[in-house]
C-alpha positions as a Markdown table, in Angstrom:
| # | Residue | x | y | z |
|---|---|---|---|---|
| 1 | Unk | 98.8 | 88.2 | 135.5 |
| 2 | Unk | 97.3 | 91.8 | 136.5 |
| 3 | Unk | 99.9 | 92.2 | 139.4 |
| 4 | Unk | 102.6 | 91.5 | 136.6 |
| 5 | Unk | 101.4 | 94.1 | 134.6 |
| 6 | Unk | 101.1 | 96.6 | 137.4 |
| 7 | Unk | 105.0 | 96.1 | 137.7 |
| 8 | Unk | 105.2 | 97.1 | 134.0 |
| 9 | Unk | 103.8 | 99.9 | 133.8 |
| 10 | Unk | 105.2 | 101.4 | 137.0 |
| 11 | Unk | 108.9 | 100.2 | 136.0 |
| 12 | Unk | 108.0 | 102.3 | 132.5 |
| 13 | Unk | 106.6 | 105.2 | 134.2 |
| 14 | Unk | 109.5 | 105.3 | 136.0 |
| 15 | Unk | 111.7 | 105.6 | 133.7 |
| 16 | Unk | 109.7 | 108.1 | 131.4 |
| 17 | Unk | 112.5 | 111.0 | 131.5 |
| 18 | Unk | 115.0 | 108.6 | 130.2 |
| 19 | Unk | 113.1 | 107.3 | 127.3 |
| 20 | Unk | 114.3 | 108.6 | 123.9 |
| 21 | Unk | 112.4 | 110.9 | 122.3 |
| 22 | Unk | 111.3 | 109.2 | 119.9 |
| 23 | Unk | 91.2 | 102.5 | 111.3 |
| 24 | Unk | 89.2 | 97.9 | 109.0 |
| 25 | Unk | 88.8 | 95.9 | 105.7 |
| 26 | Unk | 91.8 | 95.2 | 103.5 |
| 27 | Unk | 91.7 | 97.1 | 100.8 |
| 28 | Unk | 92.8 | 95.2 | 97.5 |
| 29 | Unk | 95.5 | 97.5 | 96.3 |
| 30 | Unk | 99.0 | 97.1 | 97.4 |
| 31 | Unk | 100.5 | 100.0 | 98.8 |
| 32 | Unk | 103.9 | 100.0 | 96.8 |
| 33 | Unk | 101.4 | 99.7 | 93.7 |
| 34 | Unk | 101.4 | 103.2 | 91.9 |
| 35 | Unk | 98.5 | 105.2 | 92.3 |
| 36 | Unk | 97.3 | 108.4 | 90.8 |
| 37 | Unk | 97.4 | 111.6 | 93.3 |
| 38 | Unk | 93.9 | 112.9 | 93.4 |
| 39 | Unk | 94.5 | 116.8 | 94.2 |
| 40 | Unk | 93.4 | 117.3 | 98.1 |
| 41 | Unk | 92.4 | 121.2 | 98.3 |
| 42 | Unk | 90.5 | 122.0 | 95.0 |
| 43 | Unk | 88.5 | 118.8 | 94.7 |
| 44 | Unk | 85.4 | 118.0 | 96.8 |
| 45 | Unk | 85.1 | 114.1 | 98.4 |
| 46 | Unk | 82.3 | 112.3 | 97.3 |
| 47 | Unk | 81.0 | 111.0 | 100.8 |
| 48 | Unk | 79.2 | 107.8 | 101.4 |
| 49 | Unk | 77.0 | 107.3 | 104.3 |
| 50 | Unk | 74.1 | 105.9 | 105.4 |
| 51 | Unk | 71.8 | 108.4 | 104.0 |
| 52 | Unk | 73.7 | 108.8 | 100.7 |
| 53 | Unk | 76.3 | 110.3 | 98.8 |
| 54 | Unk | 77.3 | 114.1 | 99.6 |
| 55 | Unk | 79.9 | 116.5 | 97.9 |
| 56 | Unk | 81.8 | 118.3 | 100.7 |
| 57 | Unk | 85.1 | 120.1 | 100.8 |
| 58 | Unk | 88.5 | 118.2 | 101.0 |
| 59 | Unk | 89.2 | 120.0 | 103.7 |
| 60 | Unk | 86.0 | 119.9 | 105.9 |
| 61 | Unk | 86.0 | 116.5 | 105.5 |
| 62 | Unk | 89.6 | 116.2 | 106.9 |
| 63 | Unk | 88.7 | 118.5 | 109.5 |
| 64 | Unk | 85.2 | 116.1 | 110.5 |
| 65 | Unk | 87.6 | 113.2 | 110.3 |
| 66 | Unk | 90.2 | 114.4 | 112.8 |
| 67 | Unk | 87.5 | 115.2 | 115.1 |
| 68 | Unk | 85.9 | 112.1 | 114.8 |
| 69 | Unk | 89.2 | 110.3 | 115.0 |
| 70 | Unk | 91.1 | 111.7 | 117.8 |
| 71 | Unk | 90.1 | 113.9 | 121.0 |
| 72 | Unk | 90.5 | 117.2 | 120.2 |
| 73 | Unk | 92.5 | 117.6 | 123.6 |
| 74 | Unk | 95.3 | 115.6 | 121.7 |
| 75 | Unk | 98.4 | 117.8 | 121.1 |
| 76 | Unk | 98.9 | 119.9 | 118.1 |
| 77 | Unk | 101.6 | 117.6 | 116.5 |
| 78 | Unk | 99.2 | 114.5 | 117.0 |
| 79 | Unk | 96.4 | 116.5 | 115.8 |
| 80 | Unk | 98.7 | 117.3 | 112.4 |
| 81 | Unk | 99.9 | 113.5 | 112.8 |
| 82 | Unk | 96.4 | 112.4 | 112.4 |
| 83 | Unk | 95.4 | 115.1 | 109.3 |
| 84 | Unk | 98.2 | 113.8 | 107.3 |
| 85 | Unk | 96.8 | 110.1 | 107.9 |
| 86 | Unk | 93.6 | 111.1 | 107.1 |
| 87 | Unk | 94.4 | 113.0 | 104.0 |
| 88 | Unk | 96.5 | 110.2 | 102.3 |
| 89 | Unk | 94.2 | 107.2 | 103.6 |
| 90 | Unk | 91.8 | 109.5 | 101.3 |
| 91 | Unk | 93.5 | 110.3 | 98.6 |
| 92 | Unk | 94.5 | 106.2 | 98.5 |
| 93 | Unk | 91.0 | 105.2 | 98.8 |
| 94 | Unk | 90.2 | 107.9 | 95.9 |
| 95 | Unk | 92.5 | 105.9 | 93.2 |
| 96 | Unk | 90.8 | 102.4 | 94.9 |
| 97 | Unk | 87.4 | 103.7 | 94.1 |
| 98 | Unk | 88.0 | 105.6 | 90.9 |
| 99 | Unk | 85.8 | 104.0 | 89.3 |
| 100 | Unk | 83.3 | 104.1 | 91.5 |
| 101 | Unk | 79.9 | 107.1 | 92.4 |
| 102 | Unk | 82.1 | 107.6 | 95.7 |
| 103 | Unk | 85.7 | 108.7 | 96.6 |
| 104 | Unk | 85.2 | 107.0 | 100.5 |
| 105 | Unk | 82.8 | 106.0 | 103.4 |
| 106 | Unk | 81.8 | 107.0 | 106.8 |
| 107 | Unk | 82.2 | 103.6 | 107.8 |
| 108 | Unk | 84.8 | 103.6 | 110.3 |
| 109 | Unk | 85.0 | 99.7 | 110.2 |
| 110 | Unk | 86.4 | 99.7 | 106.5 |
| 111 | Unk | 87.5 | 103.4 | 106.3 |
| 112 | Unk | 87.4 | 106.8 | 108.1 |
| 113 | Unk | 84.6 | 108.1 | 110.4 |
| 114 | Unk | 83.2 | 111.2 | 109.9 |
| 115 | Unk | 81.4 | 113.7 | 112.1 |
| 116 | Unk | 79.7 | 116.9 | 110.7 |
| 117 | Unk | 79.4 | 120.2 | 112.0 |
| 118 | Unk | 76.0 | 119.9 | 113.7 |
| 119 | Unk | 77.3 | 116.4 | 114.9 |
| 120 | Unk | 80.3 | 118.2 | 116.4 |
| 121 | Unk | 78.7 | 120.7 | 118.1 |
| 122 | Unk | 76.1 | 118.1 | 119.4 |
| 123 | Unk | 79.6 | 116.2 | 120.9 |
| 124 | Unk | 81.3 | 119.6 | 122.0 |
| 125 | Unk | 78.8 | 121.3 | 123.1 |
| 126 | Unk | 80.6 | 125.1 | 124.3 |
| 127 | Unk | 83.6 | 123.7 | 123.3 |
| 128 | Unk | 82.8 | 123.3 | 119.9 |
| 129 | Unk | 84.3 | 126.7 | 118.5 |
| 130 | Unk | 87.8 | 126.2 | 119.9 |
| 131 | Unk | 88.0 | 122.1 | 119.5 |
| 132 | Unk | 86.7 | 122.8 | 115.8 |
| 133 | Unk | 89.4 | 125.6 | 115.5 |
| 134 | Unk | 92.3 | 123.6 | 116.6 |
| 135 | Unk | 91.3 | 120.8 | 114.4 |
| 136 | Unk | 91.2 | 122.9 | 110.9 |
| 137 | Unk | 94.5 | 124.8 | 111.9 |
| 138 | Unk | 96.2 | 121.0 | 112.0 |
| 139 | Unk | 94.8 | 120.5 | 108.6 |
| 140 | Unk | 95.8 | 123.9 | 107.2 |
| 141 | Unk | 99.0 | 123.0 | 108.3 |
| 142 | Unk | 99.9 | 120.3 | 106.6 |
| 143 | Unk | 98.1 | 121.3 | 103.5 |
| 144 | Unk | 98.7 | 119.0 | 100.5 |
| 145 | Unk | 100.9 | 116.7 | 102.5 |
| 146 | Unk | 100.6 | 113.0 | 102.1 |
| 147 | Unk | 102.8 | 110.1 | 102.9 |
| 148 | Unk | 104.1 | 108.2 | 100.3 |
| 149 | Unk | 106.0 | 104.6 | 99.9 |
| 150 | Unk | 107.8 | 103.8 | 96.8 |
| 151 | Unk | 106.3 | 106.8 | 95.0 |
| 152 | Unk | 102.6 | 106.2 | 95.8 |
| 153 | Unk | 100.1 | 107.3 | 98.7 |
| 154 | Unk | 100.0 | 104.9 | 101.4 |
| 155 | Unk | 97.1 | 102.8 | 103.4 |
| 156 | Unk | 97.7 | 104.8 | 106.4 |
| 157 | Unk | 95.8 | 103.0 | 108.7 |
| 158 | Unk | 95.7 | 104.2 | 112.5 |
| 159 | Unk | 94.1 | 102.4 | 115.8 |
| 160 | Unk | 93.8 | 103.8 | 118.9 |
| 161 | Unk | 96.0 | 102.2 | 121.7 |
| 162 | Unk | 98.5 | 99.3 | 120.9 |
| 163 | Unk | 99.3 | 96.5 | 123.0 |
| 164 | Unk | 102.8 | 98.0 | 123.3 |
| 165 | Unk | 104.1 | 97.2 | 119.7 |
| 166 | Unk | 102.2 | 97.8 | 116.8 |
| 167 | Unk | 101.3 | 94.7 | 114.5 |
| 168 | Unk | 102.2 | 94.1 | 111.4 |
| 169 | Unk | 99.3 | 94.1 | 108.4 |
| 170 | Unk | 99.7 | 90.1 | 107.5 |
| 171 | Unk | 99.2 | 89.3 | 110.8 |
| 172 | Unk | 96.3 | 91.2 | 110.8 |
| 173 | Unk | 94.5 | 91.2 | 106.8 |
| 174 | Unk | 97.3 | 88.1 | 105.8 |
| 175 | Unk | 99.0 | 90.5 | 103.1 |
| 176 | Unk | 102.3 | 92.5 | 103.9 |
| 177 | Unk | 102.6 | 96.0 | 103.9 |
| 178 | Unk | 106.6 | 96.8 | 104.0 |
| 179 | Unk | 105.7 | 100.0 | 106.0 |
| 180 | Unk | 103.5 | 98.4 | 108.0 |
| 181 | Unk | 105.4 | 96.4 | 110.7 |
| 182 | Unk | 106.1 | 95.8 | 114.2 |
| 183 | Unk | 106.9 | 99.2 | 115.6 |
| 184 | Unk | 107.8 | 100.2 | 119.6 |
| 185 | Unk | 104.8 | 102.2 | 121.1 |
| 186 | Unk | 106.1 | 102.2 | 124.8 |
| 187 | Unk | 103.8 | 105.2 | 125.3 |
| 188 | Unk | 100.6 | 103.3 | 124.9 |
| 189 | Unk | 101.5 | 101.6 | 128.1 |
| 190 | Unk | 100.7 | 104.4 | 130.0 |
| 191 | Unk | 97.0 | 104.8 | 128.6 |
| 192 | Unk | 94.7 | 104.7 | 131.5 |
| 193 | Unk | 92.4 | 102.2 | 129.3 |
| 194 | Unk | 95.1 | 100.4 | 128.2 |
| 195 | Unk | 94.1 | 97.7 | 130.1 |
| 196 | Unk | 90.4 | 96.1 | 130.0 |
| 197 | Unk | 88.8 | 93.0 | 131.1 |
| 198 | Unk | 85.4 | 91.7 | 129.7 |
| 199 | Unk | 84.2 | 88.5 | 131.6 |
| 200 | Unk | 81.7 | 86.0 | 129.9 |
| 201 | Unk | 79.1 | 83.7 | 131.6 |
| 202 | Unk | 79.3 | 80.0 | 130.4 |
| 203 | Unk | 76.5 | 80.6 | 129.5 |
| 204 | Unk | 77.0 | 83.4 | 126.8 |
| 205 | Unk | 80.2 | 81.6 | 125.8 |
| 206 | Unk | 78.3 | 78.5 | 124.8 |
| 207 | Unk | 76.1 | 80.2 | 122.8 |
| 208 | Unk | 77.9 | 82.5 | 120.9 |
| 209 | Unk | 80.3 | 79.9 | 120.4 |
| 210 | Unk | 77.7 | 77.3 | 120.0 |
| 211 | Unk | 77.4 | 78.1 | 116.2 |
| 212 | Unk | 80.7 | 77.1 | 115.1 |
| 213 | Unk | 82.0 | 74.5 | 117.7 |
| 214 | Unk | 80.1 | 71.8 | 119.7 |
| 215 | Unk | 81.2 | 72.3 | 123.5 |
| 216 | Unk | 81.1 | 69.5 | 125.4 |
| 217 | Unk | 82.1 | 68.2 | 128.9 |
| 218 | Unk | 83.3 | 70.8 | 131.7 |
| 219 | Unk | 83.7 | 74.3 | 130.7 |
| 220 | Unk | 86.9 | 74.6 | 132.4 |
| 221 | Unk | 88.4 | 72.5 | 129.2 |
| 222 | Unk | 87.1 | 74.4 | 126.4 |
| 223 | Unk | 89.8 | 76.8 | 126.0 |
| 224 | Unk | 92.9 | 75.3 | 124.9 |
| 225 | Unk | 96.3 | 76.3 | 123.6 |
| 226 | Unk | 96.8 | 79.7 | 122.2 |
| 227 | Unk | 100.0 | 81.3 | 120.3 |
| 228 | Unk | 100.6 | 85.0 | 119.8 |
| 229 | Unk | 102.5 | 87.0 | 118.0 |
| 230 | Unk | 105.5 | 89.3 | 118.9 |
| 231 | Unk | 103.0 | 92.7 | 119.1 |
| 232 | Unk | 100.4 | 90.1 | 121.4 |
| 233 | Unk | 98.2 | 89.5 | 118.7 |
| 234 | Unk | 96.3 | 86.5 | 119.5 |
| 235 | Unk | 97.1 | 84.1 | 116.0 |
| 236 | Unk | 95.1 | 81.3 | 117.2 |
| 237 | Unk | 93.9 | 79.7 | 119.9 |
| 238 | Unk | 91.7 | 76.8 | 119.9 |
| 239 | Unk | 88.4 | 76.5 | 121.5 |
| 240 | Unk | 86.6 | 73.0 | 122.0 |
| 241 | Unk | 89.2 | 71.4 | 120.4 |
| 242 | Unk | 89.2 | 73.4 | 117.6 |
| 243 | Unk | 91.0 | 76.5 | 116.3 |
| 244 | Unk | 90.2 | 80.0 | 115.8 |
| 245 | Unk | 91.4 | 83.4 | 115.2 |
| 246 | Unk | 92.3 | 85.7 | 118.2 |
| 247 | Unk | 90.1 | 88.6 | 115.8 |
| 248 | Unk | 87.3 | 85.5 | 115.8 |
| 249 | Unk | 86.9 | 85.9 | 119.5 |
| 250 | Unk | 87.7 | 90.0 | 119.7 |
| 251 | Unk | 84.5 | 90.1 | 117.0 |
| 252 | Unk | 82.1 | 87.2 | 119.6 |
| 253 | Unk | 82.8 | 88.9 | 122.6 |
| 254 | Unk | 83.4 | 92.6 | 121.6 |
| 255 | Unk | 86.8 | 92.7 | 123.3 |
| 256 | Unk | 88.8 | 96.0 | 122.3 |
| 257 | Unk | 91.7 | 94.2 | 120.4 |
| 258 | Unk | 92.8 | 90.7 | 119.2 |
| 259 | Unk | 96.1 | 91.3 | 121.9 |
| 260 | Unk | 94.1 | 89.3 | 124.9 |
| 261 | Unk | 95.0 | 86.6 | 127.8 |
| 262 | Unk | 92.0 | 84.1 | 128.4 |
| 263 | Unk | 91.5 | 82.0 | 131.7 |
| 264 | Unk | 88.3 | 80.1 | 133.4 |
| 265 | Unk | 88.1 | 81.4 | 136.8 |
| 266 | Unk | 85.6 | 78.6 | 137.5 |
| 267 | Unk | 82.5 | 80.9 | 137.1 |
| 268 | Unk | 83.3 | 83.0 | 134.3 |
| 269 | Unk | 85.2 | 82.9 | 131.1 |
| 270 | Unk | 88.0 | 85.9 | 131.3 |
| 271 | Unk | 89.6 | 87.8 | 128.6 |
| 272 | Unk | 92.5 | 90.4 | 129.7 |
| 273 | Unk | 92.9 | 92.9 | 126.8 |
| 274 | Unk | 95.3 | 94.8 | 125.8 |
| 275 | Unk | 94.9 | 98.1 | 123.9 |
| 276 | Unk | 92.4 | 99.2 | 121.7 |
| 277 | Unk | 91.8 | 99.0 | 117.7 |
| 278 | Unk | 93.7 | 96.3 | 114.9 |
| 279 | Unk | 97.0 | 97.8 | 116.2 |
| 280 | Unk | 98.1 | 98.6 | 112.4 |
| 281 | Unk | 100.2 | 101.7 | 111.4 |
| 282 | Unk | 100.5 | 104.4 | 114.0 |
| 283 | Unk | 98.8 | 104.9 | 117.1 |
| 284 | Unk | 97.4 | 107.8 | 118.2 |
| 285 | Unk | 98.0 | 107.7 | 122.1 |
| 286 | Unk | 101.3 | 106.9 | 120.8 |
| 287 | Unk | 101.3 | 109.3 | 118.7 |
| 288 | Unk | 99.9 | 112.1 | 121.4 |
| 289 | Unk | 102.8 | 110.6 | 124.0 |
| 290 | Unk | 105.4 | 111.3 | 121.1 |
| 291 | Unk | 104.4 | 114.5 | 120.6 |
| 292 | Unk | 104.6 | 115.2 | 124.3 |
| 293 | Unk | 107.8 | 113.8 | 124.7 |
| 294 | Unk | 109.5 | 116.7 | 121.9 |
| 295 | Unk | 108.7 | 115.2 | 118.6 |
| 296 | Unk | 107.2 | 117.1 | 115.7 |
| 297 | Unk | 104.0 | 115.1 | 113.4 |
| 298 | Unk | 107.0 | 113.9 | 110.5 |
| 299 | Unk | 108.8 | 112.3 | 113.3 |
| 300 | Unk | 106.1 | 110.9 | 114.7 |
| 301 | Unk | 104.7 | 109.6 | 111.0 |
| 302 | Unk | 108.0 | 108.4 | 110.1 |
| 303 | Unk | 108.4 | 106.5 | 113.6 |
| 304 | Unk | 104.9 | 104.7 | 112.4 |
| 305 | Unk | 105.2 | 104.5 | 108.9 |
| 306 | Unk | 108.4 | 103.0 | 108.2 |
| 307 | Unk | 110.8 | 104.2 | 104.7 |
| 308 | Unk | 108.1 | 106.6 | 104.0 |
| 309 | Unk | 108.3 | 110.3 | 103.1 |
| 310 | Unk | 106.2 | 112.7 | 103.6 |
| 311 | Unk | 105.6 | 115.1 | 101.3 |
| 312 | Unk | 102.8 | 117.7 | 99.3 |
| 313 | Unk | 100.9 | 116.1 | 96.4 |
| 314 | Unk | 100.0 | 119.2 | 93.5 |
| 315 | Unk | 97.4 | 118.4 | 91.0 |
| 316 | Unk | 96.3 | 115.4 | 89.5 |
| 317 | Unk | 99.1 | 113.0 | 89.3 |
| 318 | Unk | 102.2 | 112.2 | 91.5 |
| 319 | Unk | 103.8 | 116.0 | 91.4 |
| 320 | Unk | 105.3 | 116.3 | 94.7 |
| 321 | Unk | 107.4 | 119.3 | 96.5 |
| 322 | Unk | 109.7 | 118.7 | 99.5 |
């Protein structure tokens, strides 16, 4: 299986300069449902972490989610890529929570992380100046710009690395998205950590599996059957005899994605993953590889994002400019 992917990724990287240029809990609204516009430059964020709720500025909280989000290396385009993401997975989050002491949370497993500017500097040390620099001219940028399905913000949700294909939300959360769907991410291919393996004693196996199966006779027969979907996701694959979710065993074993292969190599339990994150909306090695390749942060949010415009929100309510 690992010499097979080797072949892949060197037939790809081959065959780069032909190549066409080219964050999660489900949140209960539906994207296509209309949404107020919260304004994004003259109204603060109400910020929920773990030691309470802060007031900061719309846009330094873009900027400490951008630099929290993606490496600062990342190329301009991505960088804006990722502001625009940020800035309309905000402003849909706002309407979600309007009635609620908080706009969004810190909590990267259900929304956006967040990094301060003492956190920042703490991360960047001497390069904190001209990381932090970069990251608020991406913001300023795109100023006001948000990315909008059937007239309202979307859930642009982001992962890191995808297994080659991005998944589709009802795979994922079991409700459909339209913009979110199986999307080409060749470029994720060539991530050095596209590729991880976690192995797992039998031992460990039995006992965080213990809970919610009885495993019995030779470990070599308690994995069974899986299936997967066209991205890789793992849909279900059953586990003393009975089934699971691939995102069941991601969540046990703290493998990087629900895209995985699983063998008994007579010692160990092993899990070959691919990519990193839910796989949902765009990724940002993908998007980074994009931008490399010649295209601009619309292209690459319109390659991810699928019948979606981008355009600036003014005020409160859906007034939009091209």
């Amino acid at each position: 299986m690992k010499n097979s992917y080797l072949i892949i990724l060197a037939v790809i990287m081959a065959s780069m300069l032909f190549l066409p240029l080219a964050a999660t809990a489900l949140p209960a609204t539906q994207g296509g449902t209309a949404l107020t516009v919260a304004p994004q430059t003259e109204d603060a964020v109400r910020l929920k972490t773990d030691a309470g709720i802060t007031e900061i500025g719309t846009d330094e909280y873009l900027a400490g989610v951008v630099a929290a989000e993606m490496p600062a290396e990342y190329t301009e385009e991505a960088l804006k890529a990722q502001a625009v993401a940020a800035r309309t997975f905000l402003s849909y989050k706002k309407a979600q929570n309007a009635k609620e002491d908080y706009d969004i949370t810190a909590d990267e497993s259900i929304d956006q992380a967040f990094l301060s500017e003492e956190q920042l500097k703490e991360k960047w040390g001497e390069d904190f100046s001209k990381n932090l620099e970069k990251i608020k001219a991406a913001v300023a940028a795109t100023e006001n710009e948000l990315i909008f399905y059937d007239g309202a913000p979307i859930m642009a949700v982001y992962h890191a690395v995808s297994s080659g294909k991005t998944e589709t939300a009802v795979n994922v959360w079991g409700k459909d998205y339209p913009y979110l769907t199986v999307t080409d991410s060749i470029g994720d291919l060539l991530c050095p950590d596209y590729l991880s393996t976690v192995k797992v004693s039998v031992e460990d196996f039995k006992r965080q599996m213990g809970e919610l199966v009885e495993l019995l006779g030779e470990a070599k027969g308690w994995l069974g059957e899986s299936e997967s979907t066209e991205s890789g996701t793992v849909s279900k694959i059953f586990v003393g005899g009975k089934e699971f979710k691939g995102s069941e065993l991601r969540e046990k074993f703290s493998l990087k994605s629900s895209s995985f292969d699983s063998t008994f190599d007579g010692t160990n339990f092993v899990f070959t993953v691919r990519g990193h994150g839910h796989g949902v909306g765009m990724s940002q090695y993908g998007a980074n590889y994009m931008a490399q390749q010649g295209s601009d942060y619309r292209e690459i949010l319109s390659w991810y994002y699928k019948d979606c415009e981008i355009k600036k929100a003014l005020g409160s309510g859906v007034g939009l400019r091209d």
